[in-house]
N, C-alpha and C positions, 0 to 999 in steps of 0.2 A: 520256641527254639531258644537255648541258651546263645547269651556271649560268646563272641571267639575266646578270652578269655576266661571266662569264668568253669565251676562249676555246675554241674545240673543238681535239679533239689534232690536227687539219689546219691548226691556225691562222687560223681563217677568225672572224671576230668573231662572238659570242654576239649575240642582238637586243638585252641591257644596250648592249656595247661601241657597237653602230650609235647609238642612238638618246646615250650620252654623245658622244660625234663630234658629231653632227648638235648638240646641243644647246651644246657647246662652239663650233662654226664659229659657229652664232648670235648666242653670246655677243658673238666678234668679232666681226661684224659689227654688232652691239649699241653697240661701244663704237663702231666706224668711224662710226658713223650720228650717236652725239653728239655723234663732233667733227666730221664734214663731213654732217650729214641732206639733205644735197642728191642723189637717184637721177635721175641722165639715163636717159634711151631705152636708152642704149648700156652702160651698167654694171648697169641689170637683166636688159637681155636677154642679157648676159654671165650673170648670176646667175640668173637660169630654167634656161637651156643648161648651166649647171654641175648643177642639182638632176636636171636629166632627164638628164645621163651620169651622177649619181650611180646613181639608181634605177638605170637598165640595167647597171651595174657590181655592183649591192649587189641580186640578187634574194632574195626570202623561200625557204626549203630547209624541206624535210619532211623526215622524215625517219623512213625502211623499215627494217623488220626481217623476215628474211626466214629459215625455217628450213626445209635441206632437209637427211635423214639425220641428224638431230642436229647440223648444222653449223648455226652462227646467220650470217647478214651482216647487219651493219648498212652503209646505204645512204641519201646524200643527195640528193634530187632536187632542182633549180633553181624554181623558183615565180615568177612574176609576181608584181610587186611593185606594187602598184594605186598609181598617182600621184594627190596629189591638192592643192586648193586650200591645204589646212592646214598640209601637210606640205613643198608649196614654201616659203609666208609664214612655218615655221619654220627650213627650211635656211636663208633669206637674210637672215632677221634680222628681220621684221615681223611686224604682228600680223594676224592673216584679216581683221580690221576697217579696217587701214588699205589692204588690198587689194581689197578691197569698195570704198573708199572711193574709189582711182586708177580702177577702172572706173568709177566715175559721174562723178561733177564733181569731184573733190576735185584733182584732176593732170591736167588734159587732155594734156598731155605726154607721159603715160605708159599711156596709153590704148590706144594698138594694141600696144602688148606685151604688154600685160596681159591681152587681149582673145587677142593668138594663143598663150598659155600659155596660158588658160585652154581654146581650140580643143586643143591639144596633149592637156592633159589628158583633155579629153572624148573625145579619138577613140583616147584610146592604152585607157582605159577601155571603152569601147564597143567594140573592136574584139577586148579580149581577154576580153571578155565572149561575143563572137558566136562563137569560138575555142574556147571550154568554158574556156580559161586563167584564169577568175575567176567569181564566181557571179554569174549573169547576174540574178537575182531582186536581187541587192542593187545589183548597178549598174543596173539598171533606173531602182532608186527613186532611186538619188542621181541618175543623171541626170535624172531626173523624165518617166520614157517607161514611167511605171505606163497604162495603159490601161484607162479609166473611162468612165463613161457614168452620167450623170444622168437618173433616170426620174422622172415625177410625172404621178401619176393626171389621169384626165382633168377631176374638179373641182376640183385644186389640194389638195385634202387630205392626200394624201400622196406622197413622198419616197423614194428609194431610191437609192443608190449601187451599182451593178453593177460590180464590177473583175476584169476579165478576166486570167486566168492562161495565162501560154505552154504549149503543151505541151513535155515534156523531149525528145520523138521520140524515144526506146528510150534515150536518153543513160545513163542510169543503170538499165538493167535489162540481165542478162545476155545476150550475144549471140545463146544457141540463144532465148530468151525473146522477141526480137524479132517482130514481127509475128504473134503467134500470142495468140487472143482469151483473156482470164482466165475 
């Protein structure tokens, strides 16, 4: 396994290398902001559409090791790379606060871009979740599609929270294992 830092010997950046990039374009965009802080419609939607060809250019790699006969491979697989609120507002140079802030009142100007990246993100999420491509238990809860039910006794005295678990459907049990009772 490479460095956080470094390089792999295929030349493909280390998660260091991604995340110094990302936090250098920031930068720029840090200083662009001081001296012109004025975001139109049209130069964030420019900068969402940059973050979202980044991701799909820059997916997360596992990486397999694999031995058959005494021969070892090692093996990179491509990964889904989960986009999201935080990680846009740092490619483009703000802060998750000030983009919280353009969806409500703060920029009505910038309001339906803001609103269809943040669509982007939810279905690019949700979709490689329904996919197996991402764990579907943890996007669940960021998307907030936990599935709950409030129960309370019939005199009001007591309370309970019921939260419903998906089943995995055989996802994660061996194939001959499949439909057959434990």
């Amino acid at each position: 396994m490479n460095s956080f830092n470094e390089d792999d010997s295929e030349g493909n950046p280390g998660v260091g290398q991604n995340w110094r990039e990302r936090w250098l374009r920031s930068m720029t965009l840090h200083d662009q902001l001081t001296v012109d802080p004025a975001w139109t419609p049209e130069n964030l939607l420019q900068a969402c559409s940059e973050y979202f060809q980044w991701n799909a250019d820059n997916p997360l790699y596992e990486e397999r090791v694999n031995v058959f006969k005494g021969d070892v491979t090692r093996y990179r697989i491509p990964r889904v790379r989960a986009m999201s609120i935080r990680a846009l507002a740092l490619y483009i140079g703000v802060s998750s606060r000030m983009w919280r802030d353009w969806s409500h009142t703060a920029r009505e100007d910038l309001r339906q871009v803001v609103e269809w990246a943040n669509d982007v993100i939810y279905q690019q999420k949700f979709e490689a979740a329904a996919a197996d491509m991402l764990n579907a238990t943890l996007v669940m809860r960021d998307l907030g599609l936990a599935d709950k039910q409030e129960v309370t006794s019939p005199d009001g005295s007591a309370k309970a929270i019921i939260q419903y678990q998906l089943p995995d459907n055989g996802r994660d049990t061996p194939a001959d294992d499949v439909g057959q009772g434990s």
